[in-house]
N, C-alpha and C positions, 0 to 999 in steps of 0.2 A: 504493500500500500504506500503511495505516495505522500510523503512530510509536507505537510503547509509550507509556503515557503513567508517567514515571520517577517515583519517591518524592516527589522534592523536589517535583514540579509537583502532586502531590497533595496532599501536607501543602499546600504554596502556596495550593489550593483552597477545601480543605477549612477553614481559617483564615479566610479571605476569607470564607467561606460563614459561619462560627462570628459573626464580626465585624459582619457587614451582620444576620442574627438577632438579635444583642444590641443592637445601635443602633436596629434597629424597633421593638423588646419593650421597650426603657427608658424610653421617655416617659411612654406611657402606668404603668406600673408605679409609676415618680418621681411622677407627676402625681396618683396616688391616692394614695400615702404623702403626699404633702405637705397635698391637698384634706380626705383622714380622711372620717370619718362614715360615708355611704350609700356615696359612690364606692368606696372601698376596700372596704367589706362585698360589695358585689354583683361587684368583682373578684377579690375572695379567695373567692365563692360560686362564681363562673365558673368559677376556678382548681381549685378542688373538683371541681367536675363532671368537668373530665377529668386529674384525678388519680384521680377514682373508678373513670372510665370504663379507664383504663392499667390502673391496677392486677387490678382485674376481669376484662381480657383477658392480662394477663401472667400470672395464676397457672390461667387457664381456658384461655389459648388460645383463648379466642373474643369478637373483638372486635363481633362484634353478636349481639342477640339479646334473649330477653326476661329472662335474668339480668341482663344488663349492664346491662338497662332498669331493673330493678328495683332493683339496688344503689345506680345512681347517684343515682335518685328517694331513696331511703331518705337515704341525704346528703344531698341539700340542703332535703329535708324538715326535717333535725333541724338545719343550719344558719341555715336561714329563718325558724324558731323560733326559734334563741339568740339571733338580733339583733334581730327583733320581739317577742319576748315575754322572760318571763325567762331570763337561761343554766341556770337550775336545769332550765325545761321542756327549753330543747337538749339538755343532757344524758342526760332523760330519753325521749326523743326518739330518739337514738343508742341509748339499750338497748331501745328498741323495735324500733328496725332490726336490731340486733343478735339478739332473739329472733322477730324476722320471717324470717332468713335461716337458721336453726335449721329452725325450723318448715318453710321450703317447699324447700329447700338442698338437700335428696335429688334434690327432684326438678328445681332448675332446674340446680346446680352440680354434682350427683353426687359424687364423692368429693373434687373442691376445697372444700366449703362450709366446710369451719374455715378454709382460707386467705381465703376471700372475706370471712368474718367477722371475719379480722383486719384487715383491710382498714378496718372500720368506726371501730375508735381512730385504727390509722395514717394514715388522713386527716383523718377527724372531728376530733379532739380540738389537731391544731398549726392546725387554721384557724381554731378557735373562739380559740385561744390568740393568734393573730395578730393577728384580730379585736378581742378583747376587751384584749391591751395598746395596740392602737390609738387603742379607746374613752376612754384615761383621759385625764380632761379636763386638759389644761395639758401632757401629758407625753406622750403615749401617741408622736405624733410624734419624739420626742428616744430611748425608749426600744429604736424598730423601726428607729431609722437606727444607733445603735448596736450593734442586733443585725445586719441586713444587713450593715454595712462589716465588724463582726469576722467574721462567715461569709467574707464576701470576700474579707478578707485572709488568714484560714486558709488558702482555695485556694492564693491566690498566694502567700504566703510556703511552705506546704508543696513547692508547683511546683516553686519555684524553690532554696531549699533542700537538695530532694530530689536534683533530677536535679546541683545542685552538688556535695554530698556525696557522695550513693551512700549505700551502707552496705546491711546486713539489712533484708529485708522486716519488715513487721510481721506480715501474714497473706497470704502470697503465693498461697493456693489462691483465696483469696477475690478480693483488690485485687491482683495481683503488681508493680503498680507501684510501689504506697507503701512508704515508707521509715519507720524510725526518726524518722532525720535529718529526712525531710518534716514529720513531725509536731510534733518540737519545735520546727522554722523557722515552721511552722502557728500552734503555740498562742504564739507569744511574736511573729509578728506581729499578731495577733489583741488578745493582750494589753495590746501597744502603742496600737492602734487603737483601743481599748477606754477605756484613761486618759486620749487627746487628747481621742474623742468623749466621753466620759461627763464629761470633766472642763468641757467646754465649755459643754454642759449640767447644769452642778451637779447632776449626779446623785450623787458622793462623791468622795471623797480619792482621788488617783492611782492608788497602790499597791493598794487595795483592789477598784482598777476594774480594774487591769490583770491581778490573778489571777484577776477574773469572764470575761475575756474571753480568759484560756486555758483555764478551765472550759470556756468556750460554745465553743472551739475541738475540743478534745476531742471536746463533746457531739455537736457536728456531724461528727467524723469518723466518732463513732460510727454515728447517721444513716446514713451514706455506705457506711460495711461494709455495715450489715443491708441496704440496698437492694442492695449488689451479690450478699449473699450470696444474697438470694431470686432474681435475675436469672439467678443461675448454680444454683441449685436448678431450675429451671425450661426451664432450657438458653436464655437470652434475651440480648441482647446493648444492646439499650436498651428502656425504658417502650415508647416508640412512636417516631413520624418528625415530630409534632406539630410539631418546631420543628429547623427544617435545621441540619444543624452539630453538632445538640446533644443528639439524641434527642427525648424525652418531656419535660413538665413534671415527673414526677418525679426524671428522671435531674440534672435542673439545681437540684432544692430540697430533694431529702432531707436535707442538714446545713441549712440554713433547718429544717426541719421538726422536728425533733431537738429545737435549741437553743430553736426560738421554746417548746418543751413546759418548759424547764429554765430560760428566763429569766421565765414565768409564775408558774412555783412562785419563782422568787427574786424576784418583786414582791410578791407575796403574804405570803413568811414576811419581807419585810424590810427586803432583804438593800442599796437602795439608800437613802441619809440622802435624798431627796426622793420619797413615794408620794402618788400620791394615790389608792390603794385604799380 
């Protein structure tokens, strides 16, 4: 007769399984952050593709077919444009995809097609942004290692914060795990992370780095709601099975996705004493 298999030996599992996921997924991931250029463009194009393909089958329910075909062409259409030609055509690109899925939407998504066209920023616009901080010459490296670790550290200082603490939820119908408490152990390790790395990299003054990077913590939790909140709109419990342990690609990047949109605008309008926009 078959032994129950008990909690602990699960969680034990399912960790193991999380663990040996993230040790296969990080080289290569590390290896393009570091190399930049093409490698990182064509892996962040990749990554697109089946965050198009998730999202497309999470708000449809149908993970093949000639919609999902069509949406995910329209993305990396308008992404293969912004790193070949100018970002002005990418852009213009995406509202093309975006008034292509209007137009035939009736007929391929039925009454999903607004969801599936929000779909076109929600991916579209953090990979071009990921991309294109990438791009900058001298820096673009120093500014996404920055962003990754304080994403990072949000998680785990949130984690571990959280479940130290306790306390009120923040939006329990939505995340019921997260905490207050999570969040502020989130943005102020994040913050911390934020002024060793930025500072290391002469990007600015401590203090000023270290409020960007409870901003960017924030911004990523917020990220992190709206994807649960669509999943439970939906009745879904992850993107996909894409990556064992951990769901989908977008279950594991939505705060990445979020903040890389919030640290683009803050290169742009400024906001670090070293750009080179």
């Amino acid at each position: 007769m078959a032994q129950p298999v008990s909690n602990s030996d699960k969680s034990s599992s399912d960790l193991r399984t999380r663990v040996i996921s993230a040790v296969v997924l990080a080289p290569p991931v590390l290896a393009a952050l570091y190399l930049g250029g093409l490698y990182f463009d064509l892996l962040a194009i990749f990554a697109a593709a089946l965050m198009a393909w998730e999202w497309c089958a999470l708000v449809t329910g149908q993970r093949k077919g000639a919609g999902s075909i069509f949406f995910v062409s329209g993305i990396l259409i308008s992404l293969f444009v912004f790193v070949f030609f100018e970002s002005l055509y990418g852009f213009s690109a995406l509202l093309v995809c975006s008034a292509a899925i209007l137009v035939v939407g009736k007929i391929l998504y039925a009454d999903q097609r607004i969801w599936v066209l929000a779909g076109v920023p929600y991916v579209g616009l953090p990979v071009m942004a990921l991309i294109w901080v990438r791009g900058i010459e001298g820096m673009g490296m120093a500014y996404l290692t920055l962003l990754l670790l304080a994403v990072w550290a949000t998680d785990i200082g949130a984690y571990f914060s959280g479940r130290t603490i306790g306390g009120p939820k923040i939006v329990p119908k939505i995340s019921p795990k997260k905490t207050w408490a999570g969040l502020i152990g989130g943005m102020a390790s994040s913050g911390l992370i934020a002024a060793i790395v930025g500072n290391y990299f002469q990007l600015g003054e401590p203090f000023p780095l270290f409020l960007l990077g409870a901003v960017l913590a924030l911004v990523a939790q917020i990220g992190d709601f709206y994807e649960s909140w669509v999943k439970r709109r939906f009745n879904v419990k992850d993107s996909s099975n894409l990556i064992p342990g951990h769901g989908g690609i977008l279950d594991r990047v939505d705060g990445i996705m979020s903040a890389a949109i919030f640290l683009w605008v803050a290169i742009v309008i400024g906001l670090f004493k070293e750009s080179a926009v």
